[in-house]
C-alpha positions in Angstrom: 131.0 86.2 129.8 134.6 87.5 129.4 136.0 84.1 129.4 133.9 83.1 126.5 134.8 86.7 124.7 138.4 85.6 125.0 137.9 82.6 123.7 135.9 83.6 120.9 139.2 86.0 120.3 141.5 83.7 120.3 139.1 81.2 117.7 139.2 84.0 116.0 142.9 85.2 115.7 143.6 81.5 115.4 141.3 81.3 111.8 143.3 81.1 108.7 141.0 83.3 107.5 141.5 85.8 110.2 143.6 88.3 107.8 141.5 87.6 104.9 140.2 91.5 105.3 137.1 92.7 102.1 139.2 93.8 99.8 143.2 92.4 100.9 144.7 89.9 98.8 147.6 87.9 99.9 149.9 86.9 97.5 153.1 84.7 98.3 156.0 84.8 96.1 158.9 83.6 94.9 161.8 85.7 95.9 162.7 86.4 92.7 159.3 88.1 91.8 159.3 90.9 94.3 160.5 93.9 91.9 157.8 92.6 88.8 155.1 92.1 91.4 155.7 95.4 93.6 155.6 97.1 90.3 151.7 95.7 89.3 150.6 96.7 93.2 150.1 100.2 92.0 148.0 99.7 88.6 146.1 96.3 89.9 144.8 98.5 93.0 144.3 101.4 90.8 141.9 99.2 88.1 140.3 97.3 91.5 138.9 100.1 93.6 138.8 99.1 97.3 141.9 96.7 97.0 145.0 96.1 99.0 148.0 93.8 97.5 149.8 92.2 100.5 152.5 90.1 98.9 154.8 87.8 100.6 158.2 87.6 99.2 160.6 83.9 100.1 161.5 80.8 99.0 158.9 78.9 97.0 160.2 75.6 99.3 159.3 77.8 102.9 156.3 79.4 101.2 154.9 76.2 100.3 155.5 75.3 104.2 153.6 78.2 105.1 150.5 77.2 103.5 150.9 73.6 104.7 150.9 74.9 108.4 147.7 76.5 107.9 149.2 80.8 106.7 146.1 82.7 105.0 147.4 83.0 101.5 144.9 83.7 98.5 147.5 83.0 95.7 150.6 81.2 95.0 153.7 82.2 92.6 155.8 79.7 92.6 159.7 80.3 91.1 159.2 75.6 89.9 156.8 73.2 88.6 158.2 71.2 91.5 157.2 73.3 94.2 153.6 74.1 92.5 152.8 70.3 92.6 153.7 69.2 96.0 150.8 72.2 97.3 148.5 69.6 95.6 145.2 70.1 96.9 145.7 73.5 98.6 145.7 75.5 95.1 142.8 74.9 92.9 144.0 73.1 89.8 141.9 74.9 87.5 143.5 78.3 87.8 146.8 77.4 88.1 149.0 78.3 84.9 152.6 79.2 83.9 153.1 83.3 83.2 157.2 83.9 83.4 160.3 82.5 82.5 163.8 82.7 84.0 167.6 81.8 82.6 170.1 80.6 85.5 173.3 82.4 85.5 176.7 82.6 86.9 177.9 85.9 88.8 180.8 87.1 90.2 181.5 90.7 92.8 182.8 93.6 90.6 185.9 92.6 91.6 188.0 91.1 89.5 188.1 87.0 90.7 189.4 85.8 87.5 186.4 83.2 87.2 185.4 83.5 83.3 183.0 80.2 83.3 181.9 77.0 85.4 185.0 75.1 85.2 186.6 78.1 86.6 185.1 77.2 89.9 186.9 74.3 90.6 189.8 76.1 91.0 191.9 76.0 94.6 191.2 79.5 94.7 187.9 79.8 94.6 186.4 78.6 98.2 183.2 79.9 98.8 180.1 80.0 96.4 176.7 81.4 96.7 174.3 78.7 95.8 170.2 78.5 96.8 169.3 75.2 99.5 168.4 72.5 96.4 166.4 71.4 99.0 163.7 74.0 99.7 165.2 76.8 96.8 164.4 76.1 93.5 167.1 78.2 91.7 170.0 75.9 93.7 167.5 72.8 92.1 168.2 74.2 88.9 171.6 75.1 89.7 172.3 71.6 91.2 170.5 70.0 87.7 173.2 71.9 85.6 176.5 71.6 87.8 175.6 67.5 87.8 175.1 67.8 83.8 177.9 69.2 83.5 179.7 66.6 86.4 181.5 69.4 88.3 178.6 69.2 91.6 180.2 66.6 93.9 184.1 68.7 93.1 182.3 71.8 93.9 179.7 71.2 96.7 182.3 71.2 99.7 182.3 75.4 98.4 179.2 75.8 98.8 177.6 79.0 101.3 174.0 77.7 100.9 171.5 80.6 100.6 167.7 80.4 102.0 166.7 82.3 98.7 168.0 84.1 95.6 167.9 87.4 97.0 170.3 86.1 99.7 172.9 84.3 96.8 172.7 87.6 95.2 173.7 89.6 98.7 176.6 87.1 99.2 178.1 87.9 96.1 177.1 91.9 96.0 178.9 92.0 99.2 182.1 90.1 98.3 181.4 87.6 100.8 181.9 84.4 98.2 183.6 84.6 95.1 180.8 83.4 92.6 177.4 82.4 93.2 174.5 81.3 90.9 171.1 83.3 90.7 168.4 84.1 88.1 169.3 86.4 85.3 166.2 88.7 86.5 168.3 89.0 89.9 171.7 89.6 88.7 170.0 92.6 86.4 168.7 94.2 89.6 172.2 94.4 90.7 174.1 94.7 87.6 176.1 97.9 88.4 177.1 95.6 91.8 178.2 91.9 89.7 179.4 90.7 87.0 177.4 88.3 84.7 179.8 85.5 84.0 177.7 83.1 82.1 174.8 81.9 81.8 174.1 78.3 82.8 173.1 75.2 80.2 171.6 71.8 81.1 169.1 72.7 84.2 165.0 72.1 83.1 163.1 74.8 81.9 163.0 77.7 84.2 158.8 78.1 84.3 156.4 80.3 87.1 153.7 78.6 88.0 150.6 80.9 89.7 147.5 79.6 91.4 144.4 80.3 93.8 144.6 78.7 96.9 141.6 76.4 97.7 141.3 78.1 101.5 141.5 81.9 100.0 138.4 83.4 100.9 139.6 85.6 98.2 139.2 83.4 95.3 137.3 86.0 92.6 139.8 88.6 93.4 142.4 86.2 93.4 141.7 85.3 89.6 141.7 88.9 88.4 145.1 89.4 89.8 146.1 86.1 87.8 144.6 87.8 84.9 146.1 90.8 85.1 149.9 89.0 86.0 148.8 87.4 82.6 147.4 90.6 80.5 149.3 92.6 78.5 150.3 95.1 81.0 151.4 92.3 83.7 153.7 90.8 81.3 155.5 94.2 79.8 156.2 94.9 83.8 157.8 91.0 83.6 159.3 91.8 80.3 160.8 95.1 82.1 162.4 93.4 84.7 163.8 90.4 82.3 161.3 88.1 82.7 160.6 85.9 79.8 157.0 84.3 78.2 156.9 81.0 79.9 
């Protein structure tokens, strides 16, 4: 009897449906979302009695890996179209839509570097620079996209201190530790008394936030509203408030 209790436990633990509590919506994020989204938790819970937001803040690439491997996740906010098409058949294709966009930009510490735009960069002084893993980050995609427009990614990429998201490109460079690094303009804004702005970035593809309901969510109605509401005119003044724009 206690053997088959434990393994009804463990089935059970196992589940990817084990956190999906009455009421708790999981929501994995882009990195880059997690003041905007923290913001709504407050007013969505308030105008949904009885719910919880859980949110999930990383790299769309790992977050996407997450889902893959089976994590209980109701919806999905990706920071790329990219990312938001290789979940495929784990989001339901009917809810997904774009709600925020995003301009890629160049910072620097407060310190004076003497950087003033891209070309600046390659440089012999300028060593180390804060750039997102093109291949699971989708801000160092975008970054990549625009520094081989602009022909200046191969000279550069030997300077690169790759970063597992945003929020970690923004740290380097808050804390001095590189000399320039490349993040969205929503980032650098939440830091702007810590870096400088230097530029923003031309030539990358059109910085769009995907959102969806995951097929597995046991949370799918729930999941919708908050999709709504991310879309509503009060979700998108809490975007517009952290520099978000219309997608």
């Amino acid at each position: 009897m206690f053997r088959s209790m434990c393994v009804f436990c463990l089935a059970f633990i196992l589940s990817p449906l084990h956190s999906a509590v009455a009421g708790e919506l999981l929501v994995s994020a882009a990195a880059s979302l997690t003041n905007a989204f923290e913001e709504m938790k407050a007013p969505f819970e308030k105008a949904n009695p009885g719910t919880t937001l859980v949110f999930n803040f990383a790299a769309s690439g790992p977050l996407l890996q997450q889902m893959m491997q089976g994590a209980p996740v109701d919806v999905f906010a990706s920071a790329d179209q990219e990312t938001m098409d290789k979940a495929g058949a784990l989001i339901d294709s009917a809810t997904r839509s774009d709600f925020a966009g995003n301009s890629l930009v160049l910072i620097t510490p407060r310190a004076e570097t003497g950087i003033t735009n891209v070309q600046d960069l390659q440089s012999e002084a300028v060593t180390r620079i804060a750039l997102g893993n093109p291949e699971s980050v989708p801000v160092g995609r975008y970054a990549k996209g625009a520094l081989t427009a602009l022909g200046v990614y191969d000279t550069l990429a030997p300077k690169f201190v790759l970063a597992e998201n945003v929020r970690q490109a923004l740290d380097y460079v808050v804390r001095a530790e590189v000399q320039a690094g490349f993040v969205y303009a929503t980032d650098a804004a939440v830091q702007a008394d810590k870096v400088n702005v230097v530029a923003e970035v031309p030539g990358h593809k059109p910085i769009r936030y995907p959102i969806a309901v995951v097929q597995a969510s046991a949370q799918r109605e729930l999941g919708q509203k908050f999709i709504d509401y991310v879309q509503s005119a009060e979700g998108q003044g809490i975007l517009s408030t952290f520099g978000f724009s219309a997608p």
